[in-house]
C-alpha positions in Angstrom: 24.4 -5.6 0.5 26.4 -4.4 3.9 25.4 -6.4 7.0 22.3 -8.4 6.0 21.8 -8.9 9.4 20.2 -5.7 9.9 17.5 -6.9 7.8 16.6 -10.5 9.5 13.5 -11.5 8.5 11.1 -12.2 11.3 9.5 -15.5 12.1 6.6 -15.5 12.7 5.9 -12.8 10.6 2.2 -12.1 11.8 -0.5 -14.1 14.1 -2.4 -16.4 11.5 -4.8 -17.0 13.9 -5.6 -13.2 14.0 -5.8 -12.4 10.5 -7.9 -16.0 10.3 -10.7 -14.2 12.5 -10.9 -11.0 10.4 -11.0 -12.9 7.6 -14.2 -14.9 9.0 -16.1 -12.0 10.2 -19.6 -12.3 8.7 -20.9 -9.7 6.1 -22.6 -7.4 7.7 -26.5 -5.7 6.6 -26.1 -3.6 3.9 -22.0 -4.1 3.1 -21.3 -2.7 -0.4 -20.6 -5.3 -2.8 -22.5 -8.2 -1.1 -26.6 -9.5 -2.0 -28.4 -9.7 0.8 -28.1 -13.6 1.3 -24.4 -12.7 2.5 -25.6 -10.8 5.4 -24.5 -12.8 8.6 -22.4 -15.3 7.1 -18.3 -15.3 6.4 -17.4 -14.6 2.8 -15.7 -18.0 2.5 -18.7 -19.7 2.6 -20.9 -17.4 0.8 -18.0 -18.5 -1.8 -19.9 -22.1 -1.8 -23.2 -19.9 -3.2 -21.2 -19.7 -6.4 -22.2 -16.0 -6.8 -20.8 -14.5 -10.4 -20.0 -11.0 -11.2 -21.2 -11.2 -14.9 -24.7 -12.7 -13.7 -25.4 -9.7 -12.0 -25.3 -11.7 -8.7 -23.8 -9.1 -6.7 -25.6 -5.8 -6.2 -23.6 -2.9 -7.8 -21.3 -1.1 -7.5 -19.0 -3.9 -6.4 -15.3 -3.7 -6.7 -13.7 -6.6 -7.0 -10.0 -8.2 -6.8 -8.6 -10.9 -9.3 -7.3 -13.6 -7.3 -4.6 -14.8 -9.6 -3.5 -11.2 -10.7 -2.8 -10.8 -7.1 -0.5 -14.2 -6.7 1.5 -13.8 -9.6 2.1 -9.5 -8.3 3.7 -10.5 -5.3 5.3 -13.4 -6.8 7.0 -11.2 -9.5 8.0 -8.0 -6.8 9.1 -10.7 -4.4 11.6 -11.9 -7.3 12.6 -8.7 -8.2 13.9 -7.7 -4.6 15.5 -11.2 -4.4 17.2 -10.8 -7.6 18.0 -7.2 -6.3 19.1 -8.7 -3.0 17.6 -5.6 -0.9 14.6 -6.2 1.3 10.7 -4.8 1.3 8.4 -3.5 3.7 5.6 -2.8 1.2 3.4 0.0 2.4 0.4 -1.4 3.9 -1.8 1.5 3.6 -2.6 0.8 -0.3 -5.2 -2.1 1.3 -5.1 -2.3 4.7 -5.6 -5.9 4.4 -4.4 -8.6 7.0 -4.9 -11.5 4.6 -2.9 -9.6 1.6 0.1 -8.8 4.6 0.0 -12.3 5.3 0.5 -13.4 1.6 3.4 -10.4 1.2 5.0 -11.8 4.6 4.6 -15.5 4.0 6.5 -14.8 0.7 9.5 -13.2 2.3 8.5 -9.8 2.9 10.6 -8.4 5.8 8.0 -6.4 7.3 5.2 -3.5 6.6 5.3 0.1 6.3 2.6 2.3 7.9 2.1 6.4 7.8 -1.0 6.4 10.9 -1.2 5.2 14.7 -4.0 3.5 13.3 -2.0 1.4 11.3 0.2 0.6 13.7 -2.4 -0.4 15.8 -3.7 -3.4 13.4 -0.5 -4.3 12.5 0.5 -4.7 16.0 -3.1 -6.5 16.7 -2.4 -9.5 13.7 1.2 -9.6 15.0 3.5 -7.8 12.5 7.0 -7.8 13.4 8.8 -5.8 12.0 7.4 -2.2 11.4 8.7 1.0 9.4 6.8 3.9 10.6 7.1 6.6 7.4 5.9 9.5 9.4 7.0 11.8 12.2 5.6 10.2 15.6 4.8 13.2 17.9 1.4 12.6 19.4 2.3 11.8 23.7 -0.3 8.9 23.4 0.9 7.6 20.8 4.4 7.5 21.5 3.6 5.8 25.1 1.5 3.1 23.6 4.7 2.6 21.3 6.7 2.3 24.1 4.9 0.4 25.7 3.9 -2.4 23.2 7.8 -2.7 22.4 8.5 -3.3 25.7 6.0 -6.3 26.2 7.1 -7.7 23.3 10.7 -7.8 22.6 10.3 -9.5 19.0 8.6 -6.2 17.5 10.8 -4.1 15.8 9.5 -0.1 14.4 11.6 2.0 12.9 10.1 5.5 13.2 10.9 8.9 11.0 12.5 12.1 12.5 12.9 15.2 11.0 13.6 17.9 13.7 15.5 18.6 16.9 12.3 19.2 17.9 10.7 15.9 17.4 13.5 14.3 18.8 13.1 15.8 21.9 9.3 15.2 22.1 10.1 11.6 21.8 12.4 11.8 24.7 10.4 13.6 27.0 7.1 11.3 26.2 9.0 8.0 26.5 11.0 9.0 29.6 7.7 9.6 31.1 6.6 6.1 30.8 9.9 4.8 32.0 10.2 3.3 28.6 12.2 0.1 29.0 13.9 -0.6 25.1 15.3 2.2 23.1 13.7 3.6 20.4 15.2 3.3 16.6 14.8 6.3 14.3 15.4 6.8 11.0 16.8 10.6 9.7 14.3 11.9 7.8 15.6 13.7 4.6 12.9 15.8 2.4 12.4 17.3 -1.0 11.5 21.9 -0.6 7.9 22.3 -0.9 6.7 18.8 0.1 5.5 17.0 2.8 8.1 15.9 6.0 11.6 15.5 6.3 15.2 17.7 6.5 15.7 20.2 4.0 18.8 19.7 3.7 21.9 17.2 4.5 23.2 19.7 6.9 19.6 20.2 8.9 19.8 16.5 8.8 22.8 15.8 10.4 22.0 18.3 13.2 18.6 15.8 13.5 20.9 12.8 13.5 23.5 14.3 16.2 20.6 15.1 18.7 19.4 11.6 18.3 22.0 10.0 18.7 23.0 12.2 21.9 19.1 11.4 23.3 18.2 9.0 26.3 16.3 5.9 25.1 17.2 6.8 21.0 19.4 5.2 18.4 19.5 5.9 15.1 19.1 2.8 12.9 19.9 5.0 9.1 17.9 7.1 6.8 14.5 7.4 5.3 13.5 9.5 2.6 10.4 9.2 -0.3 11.1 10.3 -3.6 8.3 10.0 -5.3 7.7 13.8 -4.9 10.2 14.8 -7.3 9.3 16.6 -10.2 11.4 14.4 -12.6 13.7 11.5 -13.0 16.9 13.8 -12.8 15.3 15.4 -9.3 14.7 12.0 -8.3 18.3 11.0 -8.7 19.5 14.3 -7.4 17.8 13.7 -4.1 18.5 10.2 -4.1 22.4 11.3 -4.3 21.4 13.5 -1.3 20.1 10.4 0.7 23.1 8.4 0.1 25.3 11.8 1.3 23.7 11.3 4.2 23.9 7.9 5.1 27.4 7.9 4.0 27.9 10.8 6.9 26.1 9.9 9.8 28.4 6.4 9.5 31.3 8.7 9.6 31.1 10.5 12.4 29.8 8.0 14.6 25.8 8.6 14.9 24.6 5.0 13.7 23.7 2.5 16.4 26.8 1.0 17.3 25.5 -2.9 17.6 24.7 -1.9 13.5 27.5 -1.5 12.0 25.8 0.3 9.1 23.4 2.8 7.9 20.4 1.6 7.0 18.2 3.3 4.0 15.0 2.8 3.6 12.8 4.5 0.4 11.3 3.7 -3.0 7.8 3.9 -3.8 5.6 2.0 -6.6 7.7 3.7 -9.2 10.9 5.0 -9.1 12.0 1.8 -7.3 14.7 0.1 -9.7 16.4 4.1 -9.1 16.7 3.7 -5.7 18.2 0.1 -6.1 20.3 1.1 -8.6 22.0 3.4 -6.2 21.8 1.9 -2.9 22.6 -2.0 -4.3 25.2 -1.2 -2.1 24.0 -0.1 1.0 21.4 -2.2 3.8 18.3 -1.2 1.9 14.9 -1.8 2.5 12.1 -0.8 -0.5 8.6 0.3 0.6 6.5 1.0 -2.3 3.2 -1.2 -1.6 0.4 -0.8 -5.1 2.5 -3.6 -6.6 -0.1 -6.0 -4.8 -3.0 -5.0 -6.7 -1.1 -2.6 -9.1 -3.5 -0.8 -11.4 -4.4 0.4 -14.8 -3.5 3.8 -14.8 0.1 6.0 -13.3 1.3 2.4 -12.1 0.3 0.8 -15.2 2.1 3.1 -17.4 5.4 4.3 -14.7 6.4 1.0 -12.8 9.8 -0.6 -14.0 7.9 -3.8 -13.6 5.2 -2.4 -15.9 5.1 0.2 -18.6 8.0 1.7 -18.0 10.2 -1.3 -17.9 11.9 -3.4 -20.6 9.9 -6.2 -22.5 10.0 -8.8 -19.3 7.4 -11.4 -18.5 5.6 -11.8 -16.0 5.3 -8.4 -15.2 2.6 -6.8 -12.7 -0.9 -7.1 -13.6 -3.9 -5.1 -12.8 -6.3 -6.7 -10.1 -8.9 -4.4 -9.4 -12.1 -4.1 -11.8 -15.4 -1.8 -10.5 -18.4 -3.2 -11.8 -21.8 -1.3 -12.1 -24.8 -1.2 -13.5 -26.8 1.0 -16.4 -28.9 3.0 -14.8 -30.4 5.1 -18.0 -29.5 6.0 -21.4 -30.9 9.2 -21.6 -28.8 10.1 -24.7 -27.4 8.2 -27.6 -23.5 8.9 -26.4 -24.5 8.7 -23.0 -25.1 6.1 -20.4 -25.6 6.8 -16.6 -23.8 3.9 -14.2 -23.9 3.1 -10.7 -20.6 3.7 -9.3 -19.8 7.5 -8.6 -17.1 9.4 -5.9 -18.3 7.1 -3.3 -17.1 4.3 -4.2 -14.1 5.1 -6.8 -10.5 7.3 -6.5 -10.1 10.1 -8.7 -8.0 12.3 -7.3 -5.0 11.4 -10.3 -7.8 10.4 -13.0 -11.3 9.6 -13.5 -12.2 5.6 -13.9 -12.0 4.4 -17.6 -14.7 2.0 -18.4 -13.5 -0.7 -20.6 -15.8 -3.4 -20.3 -19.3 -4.3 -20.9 -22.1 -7.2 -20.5 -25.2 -8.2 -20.4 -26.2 -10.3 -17.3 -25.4 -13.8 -17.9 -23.1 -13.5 -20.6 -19.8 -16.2 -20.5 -17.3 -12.8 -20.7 -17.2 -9.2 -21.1 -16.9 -7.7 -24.5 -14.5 -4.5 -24.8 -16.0 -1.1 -24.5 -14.8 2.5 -25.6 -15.8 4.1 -22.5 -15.4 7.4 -21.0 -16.1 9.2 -17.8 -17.2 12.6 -18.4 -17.9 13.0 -14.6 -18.5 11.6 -11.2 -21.6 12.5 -9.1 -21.7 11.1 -5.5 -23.4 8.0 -6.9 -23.2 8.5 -10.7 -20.8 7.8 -13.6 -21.4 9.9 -16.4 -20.1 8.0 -19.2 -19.4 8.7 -23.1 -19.9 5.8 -25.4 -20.3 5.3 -29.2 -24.0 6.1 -30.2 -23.8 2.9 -31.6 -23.0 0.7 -28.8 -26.0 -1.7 -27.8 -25.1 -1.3 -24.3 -29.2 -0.8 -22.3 -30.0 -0.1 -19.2 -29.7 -3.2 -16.8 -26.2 -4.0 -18.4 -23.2 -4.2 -16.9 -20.3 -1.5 -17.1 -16.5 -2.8 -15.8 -13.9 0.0 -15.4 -10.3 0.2 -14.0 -8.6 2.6 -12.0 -5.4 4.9 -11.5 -4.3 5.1 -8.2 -5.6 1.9 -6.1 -4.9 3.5 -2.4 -7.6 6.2 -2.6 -10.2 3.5 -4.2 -9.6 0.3 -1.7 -10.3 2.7 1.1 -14.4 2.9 -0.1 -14.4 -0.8 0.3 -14.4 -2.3 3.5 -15.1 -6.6 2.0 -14.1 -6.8 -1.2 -15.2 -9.8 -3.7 -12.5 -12.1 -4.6 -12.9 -13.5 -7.8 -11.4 -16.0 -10.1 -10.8 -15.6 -14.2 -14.8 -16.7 -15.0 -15.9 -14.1 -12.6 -16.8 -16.7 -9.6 -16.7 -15.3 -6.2 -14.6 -17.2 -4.4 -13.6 -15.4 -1.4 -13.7 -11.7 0.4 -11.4 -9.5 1.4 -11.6 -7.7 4.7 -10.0 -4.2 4.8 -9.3 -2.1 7.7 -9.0 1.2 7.1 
């Protein structure tokens, strides 16, 4: 990698006291997930209570998050990037969780990626550093309380998306307003036709990149682009050979912050990853994808390189997240009615696959051909053999596809351990 300087790793990486007081905020009446004898009390020492999933401690639905399966994920995609030598800002949105940032910092992470102000504004509040903004920043509040938190703090570091003349000059105006004191670093936005933000093409991008660089109070820090849009691995290398076109030219004629000496490129998601490394080994590059930390067992499961999709390597990333619920009724012979339903589980790229089953108290959870056949707001409708014993009061563990769109239901998730202990909670803010 060019310049590794670009990427410095911030220290501290966070406020440990800050995440330390979200993490001891009490459970609160009525928080999904938790008995009652929680209520009013930090989840650390509710820990102490030795609650346990498969004693039907907890009342259900409760999602839940394997402790270990968590450690040895950011262990491996922290050794892959190393081994890569590019950096990561994984994408905080998948959990919104200060104490999983601090875990993804502490173990050399060289920042965070957010897409809303209101990500920005926790990771500013526990005391990220270093901060990729993946999305266009054109509301005027917004941009002055950017401007203004960079200029009481001149450790922070955001790197914010443009994709338009337009956009460039609404940062301009907005921070010139406030007298903003440090200049703002952008990244060129480049975009796939038909998705969501970004340049159309290298050419619209450039004229993006020459107004930005010609702007008061702007430099432009590289390029930003998110290929997990593209409709196959041939598009995704075709627009990743666009992306590299355009780093390559805004270092040529001049646009790139001059104190840089490079372009830097950010992009890769959760799958197509080990592409984007593969052509930008070469080039400052910082990786964003951010589901490794819990991973899943659905599109992750079967697409990461570090997963299904990858050659026979151990460790590899493991799925961490398990959504328990109850039996409600069996009104059928193929057909059991559970507790979890839209409220509380992602389905927007497949339904939950129930895999495991119990009956309170036992030591673990058998297998189970499951199926969802639908989701009511409260309700799994699920398709079993007739000649499963599972009854009502039992115990029904599925897994998931797609962990960003099921964390955000949960706002203290169980921590457990590998016999089903809960040994901690997990405070999101979403």
């Amino acid at each position: 990698m060019k310049n590794l300087e670009i990427l410095r790793a911030a220290n501290p990486p966070y406020d440990a006291q800050r995440v330390a007081e979200l993490a001891a905020r009490p459970i609160e009446v009525g928080e999904k997930g938790w008995p009652a004898t929680a209520e009013g009390r930090p989840p650390r020492e509710i820990a102490a209570t030795r609650l346990r999933v498969l004693d039907g401690d907890l009342p259900f639905p409760a999602l839940v998050l394997r402790q270990d399966a968590v450690r040895q994920n950011i262990v491996v995609m922290h050794a892959y990037c190393a081994e890569a030598g590019v950096a990561l800002a994984p994408h905080g949105k998948t959990t919104m969780a200060p104490q999983l940032f601090a875990r993804q910092l502490d173990q050399g992470a060289w920042g965070l990626t957010a897409a809303t102000p209101a990500h920005l504004r926790v990771y500013c509040h526990v005391g990220v550093k270093r901060i990729v903004y993946a999305n266009q920043l054109v509301e005027p509040a917004v941009i002055e309380w950017l401007s203004a938190a960079l200029d009481a703090d001149d450790e922070l570091e955001v790197l914010s998306l443009v994709d338009s003349v337009a956009g460039v000059r609404r940062l301009e105006r907005c921070r010139a307003r406030v007298g903003a004191r440090r200049p703002l670093r952008v990244l060129v936005e480049l975009g796939l036709e038909g998705a969501r933000t970004g340049a159309r093409s290298v050419e619209q991008a450039l004229t993006v990149a020459r107004a930005a660089a010609r702007a008061d109070g702007i430099v432009v820090a590289g390029v930003e682009g998110f290929e997990g849009l593209a409709p196959s691995a041939q598009a995704v290398d075709a627009f990743l050979g666009d992306l590299a076109d355009l780093a390559a030219r805004i270092e040529q004629d001049g646009l790139v912050d001059p104190d840089q000496g490079a372009a830097l490129v950010t992009a890769g998601g959760s799958i197509h990853f080990d592409r984007v490394v593969a052509r930008f080994r070469d080039q400052p590059l910082l990786l964003r994808g951010g589901c490794y930390v819990t991973h899943d067992d659905g599109v992750y499961e079967r697409e990461s390189p570090l997963a299904g999709r990858g050659a026979d390597r151990s460790p590899r990333l493991q799925n961490a997240l398990e959504l328990w619920s109850v039996v409600l009724s069996r009104p059928e012979p193929g057909l059991v009615i559970t507790s979890m339903g839209k409220r509380d589980v992602g389905f927007d790229l497949s339904l939950p696959t129930p895999t495991m089953a119990c009956t309170p108290g036992d030591a673990r959870p058998r297998e189970l051909a499951g199926r969802v056949l639908a989701l009511s707001d409260q309700h799994a409708h699920v398709a079993i053999d007739p000649r499963d014993p599972v009854a009502v009061g039992d115990l029904v563990g599925a897994t998931i596809s797609h962990p960003c769109t099921t964390l955000d239901r949960w706002r203290v998730i169980p921590v457990i351990d590998d016999d089903y202990l809960v040994v901690d909670g997990l405070r999101t803010c979403f």
